[in-house]
TORTORKOL-743013 format. One record per residue (C-alpha): residue number from 1; y, x, z. Coordinates in steps of 0.25 Angstrom, whole numbers. Layout:
BEGIN
+-----+-------+-------+-------+
!   k !    py !    px !    pz !
+-----+-------+-------+-------+
! NUM !     Y !     X !     Z !
...
+-----+-------+-------+-------+
% end
This chain:
BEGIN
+-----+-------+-------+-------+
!   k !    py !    px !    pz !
+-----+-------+-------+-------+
!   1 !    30 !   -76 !   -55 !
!   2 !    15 !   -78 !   -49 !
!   3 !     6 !   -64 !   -50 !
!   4 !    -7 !   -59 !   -50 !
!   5 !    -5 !   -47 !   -38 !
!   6 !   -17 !   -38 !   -35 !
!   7 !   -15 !   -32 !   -20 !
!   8 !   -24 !   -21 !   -15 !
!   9 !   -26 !   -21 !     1 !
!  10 !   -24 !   -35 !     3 !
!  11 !   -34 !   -37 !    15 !
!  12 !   -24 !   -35 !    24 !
!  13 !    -8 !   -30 !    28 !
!  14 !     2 !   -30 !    18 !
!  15 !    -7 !   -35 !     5 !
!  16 !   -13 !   -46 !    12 !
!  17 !     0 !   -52 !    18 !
!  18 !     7 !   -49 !     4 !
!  19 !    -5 !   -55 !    -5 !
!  20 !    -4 !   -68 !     5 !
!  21 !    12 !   -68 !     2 !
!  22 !    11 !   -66 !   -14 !
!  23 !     1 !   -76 !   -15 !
!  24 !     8 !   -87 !    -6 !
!  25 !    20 !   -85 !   -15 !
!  26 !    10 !   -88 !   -28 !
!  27 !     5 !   -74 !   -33 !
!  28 !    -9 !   -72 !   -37 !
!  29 !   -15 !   -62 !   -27 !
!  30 !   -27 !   -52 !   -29 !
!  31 !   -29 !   -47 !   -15 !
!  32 !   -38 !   -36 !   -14 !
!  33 !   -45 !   -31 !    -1 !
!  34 !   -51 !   -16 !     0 !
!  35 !   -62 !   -21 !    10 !
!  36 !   -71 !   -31 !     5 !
!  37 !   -71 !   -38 !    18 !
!  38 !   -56 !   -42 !    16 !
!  39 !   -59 !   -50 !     4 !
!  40 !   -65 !   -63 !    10 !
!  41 !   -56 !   -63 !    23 !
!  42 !   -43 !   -63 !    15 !
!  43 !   -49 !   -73 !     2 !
!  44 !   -51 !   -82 !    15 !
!  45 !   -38 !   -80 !    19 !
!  46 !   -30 !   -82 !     7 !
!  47 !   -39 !   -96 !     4 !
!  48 !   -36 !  -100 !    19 !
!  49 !   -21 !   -99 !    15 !
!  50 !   -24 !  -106 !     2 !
!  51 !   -20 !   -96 !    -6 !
!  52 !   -27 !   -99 !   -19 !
!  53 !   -23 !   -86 !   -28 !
!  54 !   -27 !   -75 !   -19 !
!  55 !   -38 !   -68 !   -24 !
!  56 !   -45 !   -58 !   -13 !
!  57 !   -53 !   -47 !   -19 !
!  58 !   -58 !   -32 !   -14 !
!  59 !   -51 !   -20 !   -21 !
!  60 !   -56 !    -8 !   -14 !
!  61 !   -47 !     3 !   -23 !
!  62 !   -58 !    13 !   -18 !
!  63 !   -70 !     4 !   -27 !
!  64 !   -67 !     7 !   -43 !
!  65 !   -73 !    -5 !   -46 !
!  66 !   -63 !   -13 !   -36 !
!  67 !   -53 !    -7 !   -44 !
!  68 !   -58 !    -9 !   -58 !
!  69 !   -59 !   -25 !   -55 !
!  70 !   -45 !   -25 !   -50 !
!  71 !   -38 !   -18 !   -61 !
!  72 !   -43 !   -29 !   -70 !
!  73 !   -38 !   -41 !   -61 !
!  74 !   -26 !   -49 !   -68 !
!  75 !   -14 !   -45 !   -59 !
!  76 !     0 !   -45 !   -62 !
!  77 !     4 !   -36 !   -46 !
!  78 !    -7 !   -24 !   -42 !
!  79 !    -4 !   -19 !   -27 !
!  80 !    -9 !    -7 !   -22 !
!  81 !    -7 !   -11 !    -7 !
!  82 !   -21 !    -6 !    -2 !
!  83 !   -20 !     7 !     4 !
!  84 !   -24 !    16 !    15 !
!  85 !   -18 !    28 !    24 !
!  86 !   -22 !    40 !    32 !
!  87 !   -12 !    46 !    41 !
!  88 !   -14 !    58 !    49 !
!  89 !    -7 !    72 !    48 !
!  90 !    -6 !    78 !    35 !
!  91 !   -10 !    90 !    39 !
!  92 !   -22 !    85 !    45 !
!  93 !   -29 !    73 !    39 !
!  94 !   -42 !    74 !    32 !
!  95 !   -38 !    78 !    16 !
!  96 !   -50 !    66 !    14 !
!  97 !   -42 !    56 !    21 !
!  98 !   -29 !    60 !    12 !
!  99 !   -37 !    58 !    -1 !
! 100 !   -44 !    47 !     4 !
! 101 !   -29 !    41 !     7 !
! 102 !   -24 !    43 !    -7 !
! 103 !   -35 !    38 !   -14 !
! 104 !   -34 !    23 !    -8 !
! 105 !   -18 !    23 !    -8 !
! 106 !   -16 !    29 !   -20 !
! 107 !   -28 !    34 !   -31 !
! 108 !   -34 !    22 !   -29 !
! 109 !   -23 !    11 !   -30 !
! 110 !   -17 !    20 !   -43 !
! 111 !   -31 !    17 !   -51 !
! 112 !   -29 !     4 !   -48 !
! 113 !   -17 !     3 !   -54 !
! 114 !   -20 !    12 !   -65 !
! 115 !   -31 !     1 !   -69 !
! 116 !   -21 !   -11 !   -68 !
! 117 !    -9 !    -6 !   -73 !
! 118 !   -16 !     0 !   -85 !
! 119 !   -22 !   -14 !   -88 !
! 120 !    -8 !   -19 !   -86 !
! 121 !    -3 !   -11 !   -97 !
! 122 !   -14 !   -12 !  -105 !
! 123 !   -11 !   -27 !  -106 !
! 124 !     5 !   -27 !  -106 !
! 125 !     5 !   -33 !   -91 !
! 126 !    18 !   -30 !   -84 !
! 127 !    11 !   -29 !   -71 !
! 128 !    17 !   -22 !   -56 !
! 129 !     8 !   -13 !   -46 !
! 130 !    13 !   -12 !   -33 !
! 131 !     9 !    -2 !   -24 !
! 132 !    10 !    -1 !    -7 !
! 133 !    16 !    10 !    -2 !
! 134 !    24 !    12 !    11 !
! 135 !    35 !    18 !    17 !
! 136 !    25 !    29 !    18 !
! 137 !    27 !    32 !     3 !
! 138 !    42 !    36 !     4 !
! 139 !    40 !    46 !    17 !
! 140 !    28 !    53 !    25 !
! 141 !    28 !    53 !    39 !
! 142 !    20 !    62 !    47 !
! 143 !     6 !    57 !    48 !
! 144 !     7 !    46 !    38 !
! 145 !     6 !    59 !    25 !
! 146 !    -5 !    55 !    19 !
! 147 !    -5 !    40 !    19 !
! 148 !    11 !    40 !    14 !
! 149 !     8 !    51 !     3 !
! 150 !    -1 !    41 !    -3 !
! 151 !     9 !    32 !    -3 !
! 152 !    20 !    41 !    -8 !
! 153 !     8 !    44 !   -19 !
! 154 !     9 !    28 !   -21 !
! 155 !    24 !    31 !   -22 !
! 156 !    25 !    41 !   -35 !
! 157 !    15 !    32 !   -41 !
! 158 !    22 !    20 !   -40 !
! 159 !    34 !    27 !   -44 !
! 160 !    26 !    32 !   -56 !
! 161 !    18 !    23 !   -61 !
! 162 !    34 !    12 !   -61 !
! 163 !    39 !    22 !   -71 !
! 164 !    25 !    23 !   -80 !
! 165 !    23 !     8 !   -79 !
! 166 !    36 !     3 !   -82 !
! 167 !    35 !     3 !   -96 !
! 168 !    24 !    -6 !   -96 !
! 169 !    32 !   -17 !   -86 !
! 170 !    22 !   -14 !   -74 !
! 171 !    29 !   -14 !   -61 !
! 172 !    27 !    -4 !   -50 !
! 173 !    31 !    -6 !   -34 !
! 174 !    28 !     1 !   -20 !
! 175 !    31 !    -7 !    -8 !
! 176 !    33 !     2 !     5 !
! 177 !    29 !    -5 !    17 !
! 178 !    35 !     3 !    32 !
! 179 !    25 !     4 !    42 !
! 180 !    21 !   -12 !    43 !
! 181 !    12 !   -15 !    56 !
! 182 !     0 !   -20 !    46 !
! 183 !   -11 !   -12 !    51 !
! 184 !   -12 !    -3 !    40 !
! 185 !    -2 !    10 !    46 !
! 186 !    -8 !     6 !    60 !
! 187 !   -22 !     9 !    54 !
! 188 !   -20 !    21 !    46 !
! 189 !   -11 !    27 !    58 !
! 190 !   -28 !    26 !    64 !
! 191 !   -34 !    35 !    52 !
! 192 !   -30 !    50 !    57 !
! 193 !   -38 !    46 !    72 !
! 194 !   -49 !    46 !    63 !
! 195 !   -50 !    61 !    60 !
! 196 !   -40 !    69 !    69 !
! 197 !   -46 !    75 !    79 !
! 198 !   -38 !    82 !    90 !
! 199 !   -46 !    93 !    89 !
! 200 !   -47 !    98 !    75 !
! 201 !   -32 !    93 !    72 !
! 202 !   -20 !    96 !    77 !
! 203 !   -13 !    83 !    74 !
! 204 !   -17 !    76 !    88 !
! 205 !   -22 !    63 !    88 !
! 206 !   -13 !    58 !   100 !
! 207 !    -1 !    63 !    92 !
! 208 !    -4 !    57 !    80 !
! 209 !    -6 !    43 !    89 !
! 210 !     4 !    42 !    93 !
! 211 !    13 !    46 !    81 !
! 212 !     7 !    33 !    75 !
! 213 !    10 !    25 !    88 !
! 214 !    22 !    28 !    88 !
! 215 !    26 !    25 !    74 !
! 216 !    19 !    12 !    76 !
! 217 !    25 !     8 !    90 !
! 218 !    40 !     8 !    81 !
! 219 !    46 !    -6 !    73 !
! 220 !    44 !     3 !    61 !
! 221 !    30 !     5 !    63 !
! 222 !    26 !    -9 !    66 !
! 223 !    34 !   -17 !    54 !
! 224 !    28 !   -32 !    53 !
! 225 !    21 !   -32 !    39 !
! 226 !    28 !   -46 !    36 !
! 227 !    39 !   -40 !    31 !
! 228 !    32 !   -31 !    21 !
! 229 !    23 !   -41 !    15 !
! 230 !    34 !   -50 !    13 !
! 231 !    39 !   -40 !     4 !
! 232 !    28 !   -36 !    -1 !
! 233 !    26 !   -52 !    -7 !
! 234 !    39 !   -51 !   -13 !
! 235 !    37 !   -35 !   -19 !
! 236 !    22 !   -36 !   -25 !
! 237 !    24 !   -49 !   -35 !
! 238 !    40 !   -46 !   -38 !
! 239 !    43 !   -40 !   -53 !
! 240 !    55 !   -34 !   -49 !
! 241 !    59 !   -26 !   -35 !
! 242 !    59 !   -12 !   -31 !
! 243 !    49 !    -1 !   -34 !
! 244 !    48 !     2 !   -21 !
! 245 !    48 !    -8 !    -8 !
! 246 !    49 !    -2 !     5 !
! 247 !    49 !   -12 !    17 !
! 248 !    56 !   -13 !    25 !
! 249 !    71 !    -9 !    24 !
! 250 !    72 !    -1 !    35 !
! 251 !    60 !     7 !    30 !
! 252 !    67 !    10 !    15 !
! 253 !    79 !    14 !    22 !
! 254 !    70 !    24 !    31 !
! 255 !    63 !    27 !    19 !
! 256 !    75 !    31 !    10 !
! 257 !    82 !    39 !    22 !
! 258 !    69 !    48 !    22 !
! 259 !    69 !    50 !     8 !
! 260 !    83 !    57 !     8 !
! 261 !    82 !    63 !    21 !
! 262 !    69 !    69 !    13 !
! 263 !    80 !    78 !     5 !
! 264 !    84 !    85 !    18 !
! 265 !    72 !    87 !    25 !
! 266 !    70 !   102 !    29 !
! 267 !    56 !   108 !    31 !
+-----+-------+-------+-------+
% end
């Protein structure tokens, strides 16, 4: 069955790939770009690969009135893919930076959804809101704290909002990428460079280097996208499947030892 699928941060990585996929398999896509510059780049490339119901528009969360013009598009899927991330030691990192963190991945994309699901139930519209994640949602490792507590935020309010929606036939989902070499963890790995300073902190700038280099530098840190986006066109349009969707397998099985080894853990 065709639907109408609303993507935040399709400019580039995961949401493009995917909006490209779900619209060559016949869904009508609203692909929304946070920088205007995005929009006539990607409208050109869609029309270059005669994809007639792509529609490209800018949704910067951070601009209310972005926000209010989406809330009343005509959509059947809202995905909250757009999102940003700090890393950095907890115990270090600019308090600025953190709320600065959650109000992109997390306050921003929830009053989005409030306005659209609201409108859903309003209407009767048995709707779905799928929101990104990541592997990150389900365990912190150092240095990633603050990025992956907004997505573990993302986590209890998926959770949430499956169990308070449910009555009225909206559909919830999370879909958990692992670390896929799209640009996105390479670039956040960047953000801490621009404020630690070797001689205020006590986090060294080398170390840290070379803890995301070295993460980086293994088959685990380097995964070829392709294989999330693939999944991600079958997950996003589908009106049955698991709440939650971590790719890949060998990640879920990583994720689920974590979680009972958690029980154990001795301070």
């Amino acid at each position: 069955m065709t639907k109408t699928i609303l993507i935040t941060g399709a400019g580039s990585g995961f949401g493009k790939g995917a909006a490209i996929g779900m619209a060559k398999n016949g869904h009508r896509i609203i692909a929304t770009t946070q920088v205007s510059s995005q929009v006539t780049p990607l409208r050109e490339e869609v029309a270059a690969l005669g994809l007639k119901y792509v529609r490209v528009e800018r949704l910067d969360l951070t601009d209310p009135y972005d926000i209010k013009q989406a809330q009343g598009w005509d959509i059947d899927v809202l995905w909250n893919n757009a999102g940003m991330g700090e890393a950095g030691p907890v115990w270090e990192i600019p308090i600025e930076l953190v709320r600065k963190n959650y109000e992109v991945n997390v306050f921003l994309p929830l009053v989005l959804t409030q306005g659209v699901v609201q409108r859903w139930v309003r209407e009767g519209k048995k709707g779905k809101v799928v929101f990104t994640s990541s592997m990150g949602g389900l365990f912190t490792p150092a240095n990633w704290g603050t990025y992956v507590s907004t997505k573990h935020a993302l986590e209890s309010i998926a959770e949430a909002l499956q169990q308070e929606l449910a009555p009225y036939g909206i559909k919830i989902q999370t879909i958990n990428p692992g670390a896929y070499y799209t640009g996105y963890n390479e670039t956040m790995a960047d953000n801490p460079f621009r404020w630690l300073d070797d001689g205020k902190n006590f986090t060294k700038r080398a170390d840290l280097r070379k803890g995301f280099d070295d993460f980086f530098a293994t088959p685990e840190g380097k995964m070829d996208p392709k294989e999330m986006i693939d999944r991600m066109i079958e997950v996003v349009p589908a009106d049955t499947g698991r709440f939650r969707n971590v790719v890949p397998k060998v990640i879920e099985d990583m994720l689920k030892e974590h979680q009972l080894r958690a029980w154990e853990n001795q301070i």
